[in-house]
C-alpha positions, 0 to 999 in steps of 0.5 A, spaced: 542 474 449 540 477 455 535 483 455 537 490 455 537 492 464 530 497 463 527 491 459 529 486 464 528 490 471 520 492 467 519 485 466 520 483 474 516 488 476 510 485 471 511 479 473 511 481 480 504 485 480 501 478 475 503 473 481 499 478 485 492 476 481 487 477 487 482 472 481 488 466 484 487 468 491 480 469 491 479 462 488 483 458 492 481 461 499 473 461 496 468 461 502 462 456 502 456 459 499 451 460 505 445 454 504 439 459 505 442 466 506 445 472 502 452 473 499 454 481 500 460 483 498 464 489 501 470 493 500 475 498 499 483 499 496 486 500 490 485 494 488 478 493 491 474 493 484 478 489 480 477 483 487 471 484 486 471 482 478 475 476 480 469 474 485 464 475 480 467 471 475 468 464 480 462 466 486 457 460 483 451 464 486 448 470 487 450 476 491 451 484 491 455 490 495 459 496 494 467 497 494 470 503 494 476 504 489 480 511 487 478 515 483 480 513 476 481 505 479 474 502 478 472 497 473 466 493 470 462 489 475 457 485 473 452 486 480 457 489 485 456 496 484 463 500 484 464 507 488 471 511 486 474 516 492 479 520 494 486 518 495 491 518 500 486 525 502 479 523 504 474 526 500 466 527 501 464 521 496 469 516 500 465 519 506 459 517 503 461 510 501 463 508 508 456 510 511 453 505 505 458 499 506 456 500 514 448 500 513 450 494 507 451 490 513 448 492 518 442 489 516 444 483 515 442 476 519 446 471 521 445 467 515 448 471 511 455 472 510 459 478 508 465 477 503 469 482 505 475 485 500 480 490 502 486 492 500 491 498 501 488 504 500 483 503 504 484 507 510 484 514 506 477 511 501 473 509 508 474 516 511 469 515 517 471 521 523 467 520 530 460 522 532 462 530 534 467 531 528 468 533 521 470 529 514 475 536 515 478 533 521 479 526 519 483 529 513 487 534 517 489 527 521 490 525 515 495 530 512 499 531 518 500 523 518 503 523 510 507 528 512 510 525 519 515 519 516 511 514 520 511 507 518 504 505 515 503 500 521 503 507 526 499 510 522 494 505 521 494 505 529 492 513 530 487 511 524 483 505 526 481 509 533 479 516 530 474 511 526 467 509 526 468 503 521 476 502 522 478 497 527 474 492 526 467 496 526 464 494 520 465 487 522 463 488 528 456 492 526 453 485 522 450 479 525 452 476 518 459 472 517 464 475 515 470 472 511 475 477 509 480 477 503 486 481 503 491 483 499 497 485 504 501 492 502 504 491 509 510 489 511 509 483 515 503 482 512 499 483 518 491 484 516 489 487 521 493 493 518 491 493 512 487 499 511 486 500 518 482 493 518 475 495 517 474 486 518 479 485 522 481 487 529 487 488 532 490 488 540 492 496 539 489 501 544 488 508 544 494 509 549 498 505 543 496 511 538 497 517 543 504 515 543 505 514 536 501 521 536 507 524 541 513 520 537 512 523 531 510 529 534 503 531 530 500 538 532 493 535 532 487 539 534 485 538 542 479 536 540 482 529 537 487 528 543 481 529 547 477 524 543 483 519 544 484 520 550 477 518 551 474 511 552 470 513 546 476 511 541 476 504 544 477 498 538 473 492 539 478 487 541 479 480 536 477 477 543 470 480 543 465 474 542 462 478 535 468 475 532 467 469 533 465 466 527 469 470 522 476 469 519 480 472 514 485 470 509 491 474 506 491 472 499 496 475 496 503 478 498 510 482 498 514 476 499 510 471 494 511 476 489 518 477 490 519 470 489 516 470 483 521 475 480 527 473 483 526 465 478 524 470 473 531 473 474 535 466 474 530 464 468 535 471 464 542 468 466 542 473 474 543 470 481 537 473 484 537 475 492 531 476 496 534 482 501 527 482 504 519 483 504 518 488 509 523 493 509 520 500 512 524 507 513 525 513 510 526 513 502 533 516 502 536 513 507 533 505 505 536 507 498 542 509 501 543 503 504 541 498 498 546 502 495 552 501 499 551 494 498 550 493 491 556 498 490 560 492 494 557 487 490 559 492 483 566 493 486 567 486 490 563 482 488 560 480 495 556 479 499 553 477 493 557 475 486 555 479 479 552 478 476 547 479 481 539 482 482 537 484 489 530 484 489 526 487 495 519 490 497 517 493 504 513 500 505 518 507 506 516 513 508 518 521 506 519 526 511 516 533 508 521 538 510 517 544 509 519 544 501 514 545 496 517 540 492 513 533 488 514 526 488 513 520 492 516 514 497 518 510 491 521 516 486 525 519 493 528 512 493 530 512 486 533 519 487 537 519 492 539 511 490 541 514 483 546 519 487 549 513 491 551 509 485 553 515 480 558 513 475 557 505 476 555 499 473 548 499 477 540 500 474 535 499 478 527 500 478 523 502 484 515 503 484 509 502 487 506 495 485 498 498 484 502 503 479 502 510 482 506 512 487 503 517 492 499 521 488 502 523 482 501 519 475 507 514 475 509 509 479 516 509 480 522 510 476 529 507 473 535 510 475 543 508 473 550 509 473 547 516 468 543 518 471 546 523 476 550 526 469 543 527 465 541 531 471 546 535 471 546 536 463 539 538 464 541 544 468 538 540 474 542 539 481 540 532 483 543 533 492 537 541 492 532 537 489 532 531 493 533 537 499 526 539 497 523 532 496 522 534 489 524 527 485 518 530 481 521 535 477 528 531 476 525 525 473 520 529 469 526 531 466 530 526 463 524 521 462 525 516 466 519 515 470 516 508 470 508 509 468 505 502 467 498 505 469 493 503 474 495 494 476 489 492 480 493 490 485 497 493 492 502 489 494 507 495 496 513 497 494 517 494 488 525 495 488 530 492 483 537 493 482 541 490 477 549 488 477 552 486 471 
């Protein structure tokens, strides 16, 4: 017998965050103890505290550090003390870990070895502006980059060169070995995009930020183009020699996630297709186009044959249009998808793996062939708030959101739409 479709849909998306474990990567890409040096732990993200106690729990000597999670995202740890901040907008406590974990390393010596976790989130939890700027300025930056629709990888670019700890630098500030272990929410899995790259550097310029800043057209400050403009907002290059001894290690990611949940979709009686792990665009309109294909699934059983999941993760964005509405990437998908398959025999579920999505208290929601209908029977048109970015307000009021509280892990976006 098979499982009601909301049970289903939660069940993969369960089994999806478990198969991102940071306690089974960290194990299986576990550094050497230094023979006569100390072992300091870093690191920022989401899941950054709960890294941590995985490390603790198998290091098999003594070591300390400092992580920085979101506030509300932190956990018990043994000697590697646990710092909350803001997010996705930098606040003083995030700007304050950042001086500690660079003075952590930067005493270090070559002896030593620095065990580095970052996850996603770590951008906006290691706010650290120039020499000459603000914590004000750097969350204006912030702020205006949310709000413009680029992809995570493009922001990262204009972050890590408005950084004094992004790009690398704080592997670049220690003697000390440094083995980074990241949990990848990019698509592609890119490392050195992950949080901006604190560890690990990567070969964009400021000239590559500069054009990111004029595509999207950000209204920025002439002081922070100035800076960009600078040979001051240079990044360590991965060539540097100061790299030389170090490695990094993506241990968990989108696509062994997906996996996972597409054999938990053939172990209930689905065939499971995999649509992709990096997919990136605009909320409303990736959802436009995984509804056109489930509904050519649902009425003709092609390309794929019913009864059929379709998985796929990624990172979207949402353009601000200037409306006051509320919500996040993942419920403006679900909005816009519910329109798209309205009366059919299609549900789905779309949320973020670390079990928030943007800054509200849910990660995503559940949508159906009902959905637009009690919408309407709740007095709310679905096409006006979606026009005001406030999917918010409508699964708010028919109590669809999907609340699984905070998972410990980030691997992105989590999509999954059910054919029968």
């Amino acid at each position: 017998m098979k499982l009601p479709h909301r049970n289903l849909l939660e069940m993969l998306y369960r089994s999806a965050v478990e198969a991102a474990d940071p306690l089974t990567g960290i194990r299986h890409h576990l550094p050497v103890p230094p023979a006569h040096g100390r072992t300091v732990v870093v690191g920022a993200g989401k899941g950054a505290a709960q890294m941590a106690a995985a490390l603790e729990s198998i290091w098999p000597a003594p070591l300390d550090g400092i992580v920085v999670t979101r506030y509300g995202y932190g956990c018990v740890t043994r000697s590697i003390e646990v710092i909350e901040a803001a997010h996705p907008v930098p606040d003083r406590a995030g700007l304050d870990a950042a001086k500690r974990l660079f003075e952590k390393v930067s005493q270090l010596s070559s002896s030593d070895l620095v065990i580095a976790l970052i996850c996603g989130g770590g951008s906006a939890l290691l706010p650290a502006p120039p020499d000459g700027f603000r914590l004000e300025d750097e969350i204006a930056l912030n702020e205006k980059l949310l709000a413009s629709g680029a992809p995570i990888s493009a922001m990262n670019v204009v972050r890590k060169h408005f950084s004094t700890i992004k790009g690398g630098r704080l592997a670049a500030a220690t003697d000390a070995r440094v083995v980074s272990l990241i949990v990848s929410d990019i698509p592609g899995d890119n490392p050195a995009f992950v949080a901006s790259g604190p560890t690990v550097p990567d070969a964009s310029t400021r000239h590559d930020a500069l054009a990111v800043i004029d595509y999207y057209k950000l209204d920025l400050s002439p002081a922070v183009i100035a800076y960009l403009n600078s040979p001051l907002a240079d990044a360590p290059f991965p060539t540097s020699p100061v790299f030389a001894r170090h490695e990094h290690n993506v241990i968990a990611s989108a696509g062994v996630s997906l996996e996972v949940a597409a054999r938990v979709a053939r172990e209930h009686g689905y065939t499971s297709y995999i649509l992709s792990d990096s997919i990136e665009g605009e909320s409303r309109d990736v959802a436009n186009v995984h509804a056109a294909v489930a509904r050519e699934v649902a009425l003709r059983d092609r390309p794929f044959r019913t009864p059929a999941i379709l998985l796929s993760g990624g990172e979207t964005t949402v353009t601000l249009r200037g409306a006051d509405g509320k919500g996040g990437r993942n419920s403006e998908f679900a909005l816009a998808f519910a329109l798209a398959i309205d009366g059919y025999d299609i549900s789905a579920l779309s949320a973020d793996t670390d079990g928030i999505d943007g800054s509200g208290p849910h990660a995503g929601a559940f949508i159906d062939g009902t959905t637009i209908r009690r919408l309407r029977a709740s007095g709310l048109d679905a096409r006006q708030l979606l026009a005001r970015n406030d999917s918010f307000s409508a699964f708010e009021a028919i109590g669809d959101f999907f609340s699984p509280g905070p998972t410990g892990t980030n691997v992105n976006d989590f999509r999954a739409i059910l054919i029968d």
